[in-house]
DRENKOL-180059 format. One record per residue (C-alpha): residue number from 1; z, x, y. Coordinates in Angstrom, 1 decimal, always signed. Example, Ala and Ser with C-alpha at 12.3 -4.5 7.8 and 13.67 -1.06 7.14 Angstrom:
BEGIN
@i->1; w->+7.8; u->+12.3; v->-4.5
@i->2; w->+7.1; u->+13.7; v->-1.1
***
This chain:
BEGIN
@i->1; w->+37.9; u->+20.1; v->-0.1
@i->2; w->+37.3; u->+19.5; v->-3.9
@i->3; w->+38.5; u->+15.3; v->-3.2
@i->4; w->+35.5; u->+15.1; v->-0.8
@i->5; w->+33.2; u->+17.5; v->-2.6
@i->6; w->+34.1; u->+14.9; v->-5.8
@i->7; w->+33.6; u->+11.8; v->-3.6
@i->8; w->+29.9; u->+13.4; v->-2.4
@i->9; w->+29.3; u->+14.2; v->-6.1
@i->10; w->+29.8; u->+10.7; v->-6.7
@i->11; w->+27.3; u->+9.7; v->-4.4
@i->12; w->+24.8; u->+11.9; v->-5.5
@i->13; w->+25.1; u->+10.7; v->-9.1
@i->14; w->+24.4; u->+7.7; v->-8.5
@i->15; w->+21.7; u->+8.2; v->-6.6
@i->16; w->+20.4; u->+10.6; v->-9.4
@i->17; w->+20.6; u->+7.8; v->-12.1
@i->18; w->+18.9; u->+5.5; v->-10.0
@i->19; w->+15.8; u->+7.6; v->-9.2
@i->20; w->+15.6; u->+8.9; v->-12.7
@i->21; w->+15.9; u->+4.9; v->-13.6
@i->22; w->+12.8; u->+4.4; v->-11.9
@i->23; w->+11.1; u->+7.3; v->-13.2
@i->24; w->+11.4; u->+9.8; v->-10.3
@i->25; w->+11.6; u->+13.5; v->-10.5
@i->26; w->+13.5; u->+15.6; v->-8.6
@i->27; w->+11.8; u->+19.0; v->-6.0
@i->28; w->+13.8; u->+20.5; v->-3.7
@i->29; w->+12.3; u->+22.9; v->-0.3
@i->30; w->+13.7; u->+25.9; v->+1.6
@i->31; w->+16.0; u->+25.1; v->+4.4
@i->32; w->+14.1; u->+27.1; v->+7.1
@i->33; w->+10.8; u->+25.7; v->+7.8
@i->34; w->+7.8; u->+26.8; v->+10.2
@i->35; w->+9.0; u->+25.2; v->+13.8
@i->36; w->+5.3; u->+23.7; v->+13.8
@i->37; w->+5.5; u->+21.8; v->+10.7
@i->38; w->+7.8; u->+19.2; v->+13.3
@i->39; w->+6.1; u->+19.9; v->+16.0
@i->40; w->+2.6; u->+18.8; v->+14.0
@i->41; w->+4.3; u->+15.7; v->+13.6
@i->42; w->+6.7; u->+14.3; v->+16.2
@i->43; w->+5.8; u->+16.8; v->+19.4
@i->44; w->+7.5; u->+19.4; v->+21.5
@i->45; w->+10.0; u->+17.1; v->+22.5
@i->46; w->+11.5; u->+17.1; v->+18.8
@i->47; w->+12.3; u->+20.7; v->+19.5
@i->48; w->+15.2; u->+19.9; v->+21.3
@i->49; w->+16.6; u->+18.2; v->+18.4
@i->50; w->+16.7; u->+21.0; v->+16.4
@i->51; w->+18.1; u->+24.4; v->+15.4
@i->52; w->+15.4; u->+26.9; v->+16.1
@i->53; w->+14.9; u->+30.1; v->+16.7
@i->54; w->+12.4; u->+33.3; v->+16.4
@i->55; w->+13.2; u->+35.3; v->+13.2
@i->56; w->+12.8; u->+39.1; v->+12.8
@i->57; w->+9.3; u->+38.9; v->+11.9
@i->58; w->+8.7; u->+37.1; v->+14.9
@i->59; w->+7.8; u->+33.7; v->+14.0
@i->60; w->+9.1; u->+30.0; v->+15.1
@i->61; w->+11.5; u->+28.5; v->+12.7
@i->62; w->+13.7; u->+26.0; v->+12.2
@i->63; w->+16.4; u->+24.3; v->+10.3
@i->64; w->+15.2; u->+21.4; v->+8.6
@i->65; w->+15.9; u->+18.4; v->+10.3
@i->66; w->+13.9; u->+15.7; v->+7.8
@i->67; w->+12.9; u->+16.2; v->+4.4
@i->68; w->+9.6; u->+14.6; v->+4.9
@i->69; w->+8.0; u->+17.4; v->+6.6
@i->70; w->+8.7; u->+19.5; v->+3.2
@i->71; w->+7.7; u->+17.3; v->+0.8
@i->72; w->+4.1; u->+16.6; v->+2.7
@i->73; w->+3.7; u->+20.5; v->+3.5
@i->74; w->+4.2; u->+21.2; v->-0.7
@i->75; w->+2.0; u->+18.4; v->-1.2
@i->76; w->-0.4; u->+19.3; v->+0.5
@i->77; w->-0.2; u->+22.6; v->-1.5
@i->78; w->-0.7; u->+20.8; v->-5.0
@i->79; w->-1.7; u->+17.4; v->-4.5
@i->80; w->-5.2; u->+17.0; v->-5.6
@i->81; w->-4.9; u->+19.0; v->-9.2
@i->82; w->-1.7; u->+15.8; v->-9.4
@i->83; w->-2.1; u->+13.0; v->-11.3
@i->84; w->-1.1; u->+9.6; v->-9.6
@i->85; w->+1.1; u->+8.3; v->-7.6
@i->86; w->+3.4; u->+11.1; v->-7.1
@i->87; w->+7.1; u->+9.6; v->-8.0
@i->88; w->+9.9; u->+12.7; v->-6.3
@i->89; w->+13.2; u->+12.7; v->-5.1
@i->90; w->+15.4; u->+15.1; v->-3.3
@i->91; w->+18.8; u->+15.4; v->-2.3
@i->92; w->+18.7; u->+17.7; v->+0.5
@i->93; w->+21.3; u->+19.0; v->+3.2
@i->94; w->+19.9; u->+18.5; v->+6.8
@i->95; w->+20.6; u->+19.5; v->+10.3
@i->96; w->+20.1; u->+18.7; v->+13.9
@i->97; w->+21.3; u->+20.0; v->+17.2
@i->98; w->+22.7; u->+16.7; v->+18.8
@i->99; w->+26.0; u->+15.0; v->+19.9
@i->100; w->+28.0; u->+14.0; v->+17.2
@i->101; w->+29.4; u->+10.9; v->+17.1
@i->102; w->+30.3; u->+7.9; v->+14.4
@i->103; w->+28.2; u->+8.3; v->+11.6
@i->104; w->+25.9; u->+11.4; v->+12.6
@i->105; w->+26.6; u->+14.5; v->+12.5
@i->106; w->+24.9; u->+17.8; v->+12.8
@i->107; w->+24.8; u->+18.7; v->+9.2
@i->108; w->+24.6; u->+16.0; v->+6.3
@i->109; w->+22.9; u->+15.7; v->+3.2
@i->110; w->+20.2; u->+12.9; v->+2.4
@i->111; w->+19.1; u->+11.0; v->-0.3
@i->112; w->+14.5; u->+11.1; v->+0.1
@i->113; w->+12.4; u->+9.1; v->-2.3
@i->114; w->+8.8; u->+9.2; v->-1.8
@i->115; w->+5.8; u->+7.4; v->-3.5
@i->116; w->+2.4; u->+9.2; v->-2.7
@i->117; w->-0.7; u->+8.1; v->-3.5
@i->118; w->-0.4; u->+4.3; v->-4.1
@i->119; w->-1.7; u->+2.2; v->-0.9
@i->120; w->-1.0; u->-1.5; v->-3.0
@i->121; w->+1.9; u->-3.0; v->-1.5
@i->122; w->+3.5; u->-2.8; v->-5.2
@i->123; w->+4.6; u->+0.9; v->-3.7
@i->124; w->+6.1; u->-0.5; v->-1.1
@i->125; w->+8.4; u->-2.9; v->-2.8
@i->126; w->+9.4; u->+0.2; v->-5.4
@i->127; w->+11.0; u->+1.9; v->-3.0
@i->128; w->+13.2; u->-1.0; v->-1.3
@i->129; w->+14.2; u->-1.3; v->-4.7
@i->130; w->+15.1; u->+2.2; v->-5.2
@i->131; w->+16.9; u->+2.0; v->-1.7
@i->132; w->+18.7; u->-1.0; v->-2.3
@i->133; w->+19.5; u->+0.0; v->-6.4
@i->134; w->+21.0; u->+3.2; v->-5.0
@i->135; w->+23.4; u->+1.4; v->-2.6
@i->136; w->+24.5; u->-1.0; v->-5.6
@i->137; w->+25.4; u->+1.6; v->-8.7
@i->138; w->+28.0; u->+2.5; v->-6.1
@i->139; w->+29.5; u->-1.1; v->-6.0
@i->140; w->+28.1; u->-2.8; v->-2.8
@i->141; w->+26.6; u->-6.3; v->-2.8
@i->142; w->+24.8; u->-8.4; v->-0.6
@i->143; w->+28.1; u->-9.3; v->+1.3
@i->144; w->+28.2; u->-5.8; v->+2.2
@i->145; w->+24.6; u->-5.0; v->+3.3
@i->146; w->+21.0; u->-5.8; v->+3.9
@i->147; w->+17.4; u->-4.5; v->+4.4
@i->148; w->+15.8; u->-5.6; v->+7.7
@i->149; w->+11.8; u->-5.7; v->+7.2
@i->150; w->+8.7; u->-5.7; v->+9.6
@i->151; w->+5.3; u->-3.7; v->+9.8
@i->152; w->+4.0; u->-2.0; v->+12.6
@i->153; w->+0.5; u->-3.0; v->+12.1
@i->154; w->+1.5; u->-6.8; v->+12.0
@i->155; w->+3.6; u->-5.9; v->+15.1
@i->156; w->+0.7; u->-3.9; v->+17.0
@i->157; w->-1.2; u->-7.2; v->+16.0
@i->158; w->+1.0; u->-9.3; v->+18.1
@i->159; w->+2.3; u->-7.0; v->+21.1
@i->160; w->-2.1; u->-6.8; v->+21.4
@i->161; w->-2.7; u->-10.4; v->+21.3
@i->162; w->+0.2; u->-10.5; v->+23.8
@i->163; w->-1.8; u->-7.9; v->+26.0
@i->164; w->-0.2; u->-4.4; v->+25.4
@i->165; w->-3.5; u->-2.1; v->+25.5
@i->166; w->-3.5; u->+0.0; v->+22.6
@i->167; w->-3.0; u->+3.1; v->+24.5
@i->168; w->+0.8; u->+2.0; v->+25.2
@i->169; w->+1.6; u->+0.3; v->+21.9
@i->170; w->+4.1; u->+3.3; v->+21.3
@i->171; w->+6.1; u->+2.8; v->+24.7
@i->172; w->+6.1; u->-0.7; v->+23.8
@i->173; w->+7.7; u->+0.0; v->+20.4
@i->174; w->+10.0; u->+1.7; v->+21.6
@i->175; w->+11.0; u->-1.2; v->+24.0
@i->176; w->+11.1; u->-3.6; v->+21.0
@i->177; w->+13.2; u->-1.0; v->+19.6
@i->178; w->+15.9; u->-1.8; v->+21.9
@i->179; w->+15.9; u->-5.6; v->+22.5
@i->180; w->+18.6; u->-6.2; v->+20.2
@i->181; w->+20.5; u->-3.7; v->+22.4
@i->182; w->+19.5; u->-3.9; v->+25.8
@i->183; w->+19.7; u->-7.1; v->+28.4
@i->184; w->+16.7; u->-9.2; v->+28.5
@i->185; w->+15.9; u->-8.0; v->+32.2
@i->186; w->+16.2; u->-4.7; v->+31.2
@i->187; w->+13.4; u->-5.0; v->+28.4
@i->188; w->+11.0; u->-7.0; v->+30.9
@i->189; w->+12.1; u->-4.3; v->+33.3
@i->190; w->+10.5; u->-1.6; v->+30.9
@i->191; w->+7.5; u->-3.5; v->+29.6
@i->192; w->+6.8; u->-4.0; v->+33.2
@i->193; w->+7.4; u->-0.3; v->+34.3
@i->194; w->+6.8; u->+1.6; v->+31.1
@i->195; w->+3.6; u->-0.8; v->+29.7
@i->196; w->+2.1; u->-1.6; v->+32.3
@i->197; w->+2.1; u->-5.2; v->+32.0
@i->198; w->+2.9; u->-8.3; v->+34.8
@i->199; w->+5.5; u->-10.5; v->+34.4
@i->200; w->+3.7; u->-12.7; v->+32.4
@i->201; w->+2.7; u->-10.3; v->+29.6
@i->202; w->+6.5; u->-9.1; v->+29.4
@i->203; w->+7.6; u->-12.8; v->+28.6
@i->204; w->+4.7; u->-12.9; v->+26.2
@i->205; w->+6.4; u->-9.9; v->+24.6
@i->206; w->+9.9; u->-10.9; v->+24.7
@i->207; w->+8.8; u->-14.4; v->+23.1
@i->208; w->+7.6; u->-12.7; v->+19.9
@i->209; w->+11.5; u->-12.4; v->+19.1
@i->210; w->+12.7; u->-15.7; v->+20.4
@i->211; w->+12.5; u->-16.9; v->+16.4
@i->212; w->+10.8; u->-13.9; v->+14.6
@i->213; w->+11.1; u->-15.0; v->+11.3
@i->214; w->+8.1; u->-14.8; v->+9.2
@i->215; w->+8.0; u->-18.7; v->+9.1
@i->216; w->+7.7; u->-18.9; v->+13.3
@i->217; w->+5.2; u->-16.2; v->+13.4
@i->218; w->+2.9; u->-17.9; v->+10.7
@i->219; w->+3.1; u->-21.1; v->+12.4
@i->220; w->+1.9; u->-19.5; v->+15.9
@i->221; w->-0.7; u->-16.7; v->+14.3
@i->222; w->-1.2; u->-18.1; v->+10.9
@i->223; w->-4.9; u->-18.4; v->+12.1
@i->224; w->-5.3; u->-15.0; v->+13.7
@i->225; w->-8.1; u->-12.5; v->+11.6
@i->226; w->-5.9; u->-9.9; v->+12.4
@i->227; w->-2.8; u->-11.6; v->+11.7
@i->228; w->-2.8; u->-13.4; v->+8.8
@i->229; w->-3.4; u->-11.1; v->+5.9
@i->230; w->-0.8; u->-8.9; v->+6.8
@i->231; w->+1.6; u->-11.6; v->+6.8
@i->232; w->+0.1; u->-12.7; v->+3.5
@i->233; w->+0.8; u->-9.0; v->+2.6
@i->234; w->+3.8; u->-9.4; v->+3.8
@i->235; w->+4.9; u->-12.3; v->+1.6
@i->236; w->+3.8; u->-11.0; v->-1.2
@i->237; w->+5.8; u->-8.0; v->-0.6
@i->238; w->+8.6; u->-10.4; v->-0.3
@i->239; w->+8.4; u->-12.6; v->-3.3
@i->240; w->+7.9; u->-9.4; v->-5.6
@i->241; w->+11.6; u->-8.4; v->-4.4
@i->242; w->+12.2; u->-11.9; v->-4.8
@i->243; w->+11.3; u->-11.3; v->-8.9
@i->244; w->+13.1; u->-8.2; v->-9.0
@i->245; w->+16.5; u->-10.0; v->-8.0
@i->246; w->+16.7; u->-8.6; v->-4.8
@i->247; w->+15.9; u->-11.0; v->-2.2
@i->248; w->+19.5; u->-11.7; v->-1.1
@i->249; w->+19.2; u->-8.2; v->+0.2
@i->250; w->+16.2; u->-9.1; v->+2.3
@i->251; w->+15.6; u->-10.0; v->+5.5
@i->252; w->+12.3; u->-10.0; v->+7.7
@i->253; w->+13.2; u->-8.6; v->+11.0
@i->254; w->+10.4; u->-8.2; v->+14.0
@i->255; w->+12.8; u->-5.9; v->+15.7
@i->256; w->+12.6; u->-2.8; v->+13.0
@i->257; w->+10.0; u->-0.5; v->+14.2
@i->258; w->+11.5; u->+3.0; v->+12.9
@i->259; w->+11.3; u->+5.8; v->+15.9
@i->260; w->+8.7; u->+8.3; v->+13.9
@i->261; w->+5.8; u->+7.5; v->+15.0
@i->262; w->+4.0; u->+8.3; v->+11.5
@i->263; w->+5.0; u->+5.4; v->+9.9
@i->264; w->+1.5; u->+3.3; v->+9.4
@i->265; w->+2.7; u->+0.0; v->+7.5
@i->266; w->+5.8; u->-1.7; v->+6.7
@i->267; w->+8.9; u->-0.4; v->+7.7
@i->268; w->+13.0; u->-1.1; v->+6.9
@i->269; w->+16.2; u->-0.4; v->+8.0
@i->270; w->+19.5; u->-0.6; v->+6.0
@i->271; w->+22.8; u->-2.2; v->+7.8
@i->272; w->+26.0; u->-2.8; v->+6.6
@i->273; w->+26.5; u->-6.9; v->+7.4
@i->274; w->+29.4; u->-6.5; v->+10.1
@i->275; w->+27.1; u->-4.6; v->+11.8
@i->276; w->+30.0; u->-1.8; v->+12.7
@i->277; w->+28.1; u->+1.4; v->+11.4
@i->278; w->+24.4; u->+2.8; v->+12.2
@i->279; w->+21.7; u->+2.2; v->+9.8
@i->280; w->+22.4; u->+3.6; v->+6.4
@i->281; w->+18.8; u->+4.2; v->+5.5
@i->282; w->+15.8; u->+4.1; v->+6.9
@i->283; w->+11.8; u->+4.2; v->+5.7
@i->284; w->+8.7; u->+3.0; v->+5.4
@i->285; w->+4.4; u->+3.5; v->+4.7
@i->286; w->+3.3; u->+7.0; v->+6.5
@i->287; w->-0.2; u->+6.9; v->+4.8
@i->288; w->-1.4; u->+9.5; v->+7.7
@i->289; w->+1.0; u->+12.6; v->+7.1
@i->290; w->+0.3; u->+14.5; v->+4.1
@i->291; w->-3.4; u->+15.2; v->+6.0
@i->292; w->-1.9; u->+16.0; v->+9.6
@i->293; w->-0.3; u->+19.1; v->+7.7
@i->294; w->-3.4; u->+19.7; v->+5.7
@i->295; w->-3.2; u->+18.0; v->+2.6
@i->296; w->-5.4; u->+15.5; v->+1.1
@i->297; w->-5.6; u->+11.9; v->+2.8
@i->298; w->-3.2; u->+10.1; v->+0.3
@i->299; w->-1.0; u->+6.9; v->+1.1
@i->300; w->+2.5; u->+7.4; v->+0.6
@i->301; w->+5.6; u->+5.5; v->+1.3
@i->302; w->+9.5; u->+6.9; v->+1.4
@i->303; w->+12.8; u->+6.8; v->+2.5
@i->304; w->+15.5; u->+8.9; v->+3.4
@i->305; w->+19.5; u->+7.9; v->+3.0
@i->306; w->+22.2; u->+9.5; v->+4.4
@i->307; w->+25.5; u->+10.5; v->+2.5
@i->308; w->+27.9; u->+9.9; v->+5.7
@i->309; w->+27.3; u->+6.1; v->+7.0
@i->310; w->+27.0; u->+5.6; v->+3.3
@i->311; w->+30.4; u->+7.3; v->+2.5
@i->312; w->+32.3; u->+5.5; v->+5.7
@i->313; w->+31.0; u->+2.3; v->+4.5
@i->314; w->+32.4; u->+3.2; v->+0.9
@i->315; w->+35.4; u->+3.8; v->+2.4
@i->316; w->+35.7; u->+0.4; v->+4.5
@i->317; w->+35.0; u->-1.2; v->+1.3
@i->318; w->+37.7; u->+0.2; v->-1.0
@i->319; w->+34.8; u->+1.5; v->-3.3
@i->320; w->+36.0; u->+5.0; v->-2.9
@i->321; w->+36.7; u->+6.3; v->-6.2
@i->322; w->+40.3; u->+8.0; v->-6.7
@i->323; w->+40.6; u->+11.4; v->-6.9
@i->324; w->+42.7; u->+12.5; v->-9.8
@i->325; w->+42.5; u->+16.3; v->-11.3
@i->326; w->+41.7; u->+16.3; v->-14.7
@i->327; w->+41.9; u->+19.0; v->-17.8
@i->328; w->+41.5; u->+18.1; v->-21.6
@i->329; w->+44.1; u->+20.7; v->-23.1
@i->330; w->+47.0; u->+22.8; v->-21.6
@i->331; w->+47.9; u->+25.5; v->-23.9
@i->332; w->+52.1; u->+25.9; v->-23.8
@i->333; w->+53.4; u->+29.1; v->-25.5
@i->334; w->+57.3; u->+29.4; v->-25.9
@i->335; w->+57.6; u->+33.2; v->-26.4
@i->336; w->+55.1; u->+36.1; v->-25.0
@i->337; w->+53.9; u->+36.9; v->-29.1
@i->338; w->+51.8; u->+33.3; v->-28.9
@i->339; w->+49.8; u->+34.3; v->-26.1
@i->340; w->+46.6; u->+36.0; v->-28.0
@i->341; w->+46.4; u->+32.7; v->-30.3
@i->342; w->+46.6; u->+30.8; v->-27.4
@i->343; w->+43.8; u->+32.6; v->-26.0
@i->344; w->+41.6; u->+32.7; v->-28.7
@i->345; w->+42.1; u->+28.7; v->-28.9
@i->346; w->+41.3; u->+28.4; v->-25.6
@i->347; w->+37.7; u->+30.6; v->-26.2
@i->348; w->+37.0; u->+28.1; v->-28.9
@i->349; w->+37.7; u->+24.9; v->-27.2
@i->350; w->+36.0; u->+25.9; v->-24.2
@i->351; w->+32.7; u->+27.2; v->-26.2
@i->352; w->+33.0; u->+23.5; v->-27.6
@i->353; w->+32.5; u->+22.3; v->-24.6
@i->354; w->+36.4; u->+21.3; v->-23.4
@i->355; w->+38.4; u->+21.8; v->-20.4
@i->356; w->+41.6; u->+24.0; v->-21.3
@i->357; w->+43.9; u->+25.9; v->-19.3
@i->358; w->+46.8; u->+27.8; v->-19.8
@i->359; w->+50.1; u->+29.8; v->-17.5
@i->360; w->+48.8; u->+33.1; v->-15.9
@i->361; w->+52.1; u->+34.7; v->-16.1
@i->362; w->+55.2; u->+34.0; v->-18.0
@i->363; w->+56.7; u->+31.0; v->-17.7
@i->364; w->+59.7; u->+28.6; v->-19.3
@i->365; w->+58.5; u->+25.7; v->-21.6
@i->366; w->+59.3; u->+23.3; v->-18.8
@i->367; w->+57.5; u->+25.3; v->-16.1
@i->368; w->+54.5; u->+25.2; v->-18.6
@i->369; w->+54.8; u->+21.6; v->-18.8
@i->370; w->+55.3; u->+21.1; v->-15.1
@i->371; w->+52.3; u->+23.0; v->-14.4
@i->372; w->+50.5; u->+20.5; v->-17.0
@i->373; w->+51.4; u->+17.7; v->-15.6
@i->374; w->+50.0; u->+18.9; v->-12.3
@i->375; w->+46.6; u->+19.5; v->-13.5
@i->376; w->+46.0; u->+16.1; v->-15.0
@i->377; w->+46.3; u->+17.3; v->-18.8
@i->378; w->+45.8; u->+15.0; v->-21.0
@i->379; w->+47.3; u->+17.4; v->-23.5
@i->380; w->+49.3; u->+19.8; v->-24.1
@i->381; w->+49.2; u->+22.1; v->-27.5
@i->382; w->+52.4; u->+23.6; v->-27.9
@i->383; w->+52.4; u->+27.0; v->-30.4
@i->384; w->+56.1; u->+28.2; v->-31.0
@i->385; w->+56.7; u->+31.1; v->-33.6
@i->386; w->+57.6; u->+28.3; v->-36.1
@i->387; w->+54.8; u->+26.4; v->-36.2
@i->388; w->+52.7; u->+29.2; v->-35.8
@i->389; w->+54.4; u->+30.5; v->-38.9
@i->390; w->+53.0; u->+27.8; v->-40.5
@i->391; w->+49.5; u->+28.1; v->-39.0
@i->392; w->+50.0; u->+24.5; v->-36.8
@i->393; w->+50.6; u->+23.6; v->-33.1
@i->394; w->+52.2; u->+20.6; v->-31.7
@i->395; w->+49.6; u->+18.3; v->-29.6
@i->396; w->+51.7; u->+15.8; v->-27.4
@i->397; w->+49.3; u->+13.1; v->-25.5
@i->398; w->+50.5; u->+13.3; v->-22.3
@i->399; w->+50.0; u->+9.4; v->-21.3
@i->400; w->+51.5; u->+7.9; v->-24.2
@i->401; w->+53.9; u->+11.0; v->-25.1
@i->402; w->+52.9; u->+11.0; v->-29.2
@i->403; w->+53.0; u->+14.0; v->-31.0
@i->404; w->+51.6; u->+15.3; v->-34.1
@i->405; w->+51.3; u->+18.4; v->-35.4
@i->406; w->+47.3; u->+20.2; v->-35.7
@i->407; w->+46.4; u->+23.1; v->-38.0
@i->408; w->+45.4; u->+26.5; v->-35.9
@i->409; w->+42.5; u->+26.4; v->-38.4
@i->410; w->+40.8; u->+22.9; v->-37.4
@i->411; w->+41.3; u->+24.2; v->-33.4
@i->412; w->+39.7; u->+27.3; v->-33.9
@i->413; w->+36.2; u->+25.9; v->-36.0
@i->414; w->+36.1; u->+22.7; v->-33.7
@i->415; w->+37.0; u->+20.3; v->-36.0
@i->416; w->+39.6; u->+19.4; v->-34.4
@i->417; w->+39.1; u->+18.5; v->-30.1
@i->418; w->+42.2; u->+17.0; v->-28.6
***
């Protein structure tokens, strides 16, 4: 419906400026991809997920479920003739094959911003900002949301000095994936069962997010080799966000893994602060992809925003905009003899760039006006044989109701635009 279609406009705009604000440039990709382009990167298992099928030409396809996919496959096309980093955005519409529910559904479209070929943690903090920029141009504050922060290499750090073998580091993840959600017995249960760790090493585990701020962890590991420069990473990653005057959005959140399993660094999630809706966005460091699809080995960071969280939380927050129709003119005739004029003062309005309608069929001057008012004029010309006669129209404001009579002459060269 065009009060929806004007509310995701919105949206988009704003997400448009922003990227453009931060010198991004827009790509788009086809919506049917190779099957094995998600295959290559998440597994078999992802296949469920999706809408897939064999095509008359006999070859595995699929709906695009993720944007990501795209952008490394035509980067890994182009890349190395690019000069660095690589600063796109996209706005594409998405699908998967799953339940729908609150928040997800199984078509939507996405805000993706990606940084390639920038490993400093400077990259990093660029795209929070963009993230976090883009939810603000449409009114929300730090009352309304945050960003919850970790990395999975500072996490991997820990869950090994806590005596997960590297081999099960992504079952582990996606137990600390859960915590928040599931009862403590059930994690241990899990690490136990699906980790392969004793009792012991589950509680080792489970203590990492007892007090996971960064403060807790640098008290306990602030001496680990392995630990240490990536929370000094870390903090620096913090304090630059802190500089941009964005660290009320922040948080540092040992929880946040993100369930791809490309993501290489640090990672985020975006909540609303009631904590009512899924994540709004999510993203993070992948610095491995772009070469798994056979592109050059270049670090890249992104994220990828979703237009319907975003728009229910717009809603809950009264920052929906109003939907009013709108026209500049509304040409009124009184008799059938005006209708040419008014038609060729439509053509040259419109070729200036205005909004003008007009009656399809004959009408009375109050019909015309009702019909005005319906559209949202904000005016209406009026040519009767009088003032034709004497080569003017009456313009009436429709908000205030002043009238004043305008030479045919000015309307038809543009030098005069009501």
């Amino acid at each position: 419906m065009p009060e929806d279609l004007a509310f995701r406009e919105h949206i988009f705009e704003a997400w448009r400026r922003v990227s453009r604000r931060y010198g991004f440039l827009g790509y788009d990709g086809p919506p049917l991809e190779p099957l094995e382009l998600y295959t290559e990167k998440s597994g078999d298992e992802i296949v469920g997920q999706l809408y897939n099928f064999r095509d008359k030409g006999d070859r595995e396809v699929a709906m695009r479920p993720e944007m990501t996919p795209s952008l490394a496959r035509i980067l890994g096309e182009r890349s190395r003739s690019m000069p660095k980093p690589i600063r796109w955005f996209s706005t594409p519409q998405l699908f998967r094959y799953e339940r729908q529910q609150r928040g997800r559904l199984r078509e939507h479209f996405q805000w993706n911003v990606d940084l390639v070929g920038e490993a400093n943690v400077a990259a990093d903090v660029e795209i929070l900002a963009v993230a976090l920029d883009g939810l603000r141009e449409l009114g929300l504050t730090a009352e309304d949301f945050r960003a919850r922060v970790s990395d999975r290499r500072l996490l991997s750090a820990l869950l090994r000095s806590a005596g997960v073998a590297e081999a099960r580091l992504e079952q582990a993840f996606q137990v600390v994936d859960k915590v928040e959600r599931e009862a403590r017995d059930r994690s241990r249960e899990r690490l136990e069962r699906e980790v392969g760790l004793d009792r012991e090493g589950a509680n080792r585990v489970l203590s990492l997010f007892d007090a996971p701020g960064r403060e807790a962890l640098e008290a306990e590991f602030g001496e680990d080799a392995e630990v240490a420069p990536l929370l000094g990473e870390l903090g620096e990653y913090m304090a630059s966000l802190e500089a941009l005057g964005l660290g009320d959005f922040v948080e540092f959140d040992l929880t946040i893994v993100r369930g791809l399993a490309y993501y290489t660094g640090i990672v985020f999630e975006l909540f609303d602060r009631q904590g009512e809706l899924r994540a709004i966005c999510g993203g993070g460091r992948y610095d491995r992809l772009l070469e798994r699809v056979g592109g050059e080995p270049l670090p890249a960071v992104g994220f990828g925003m979703g237009d319907v969280v975003l728009g229910e939380l717009l809603q809950e927050r009264k920052l929906r905009p109003e939907f009013a129709r709108g026209v500049d003119l509304f040409i009124v005739t009184v008799g059938d003899d005006q209708r040419p004029l008014a038609l060729k003062v439509a053509r040259a309005q419109r070729e200036r760039g205005r909004s003008v309608l007009y009656g399809l069929r004959p009408q009375s001057v109050r019909k015309q006006f009702q019909h005005a008012g319906n559209e949202g004029a904000r005016a209406v010309l009026v040519l009767g044989p009088d003032e034709v006669g004497r080569g003017v129209g009456v313009l009436r404001e429709m908000a205030g109701g002043e009238e004043r009579e305008v030479s045919l002459e000015s309307l038809m060269d543009g030098t005069e635009t009501p």
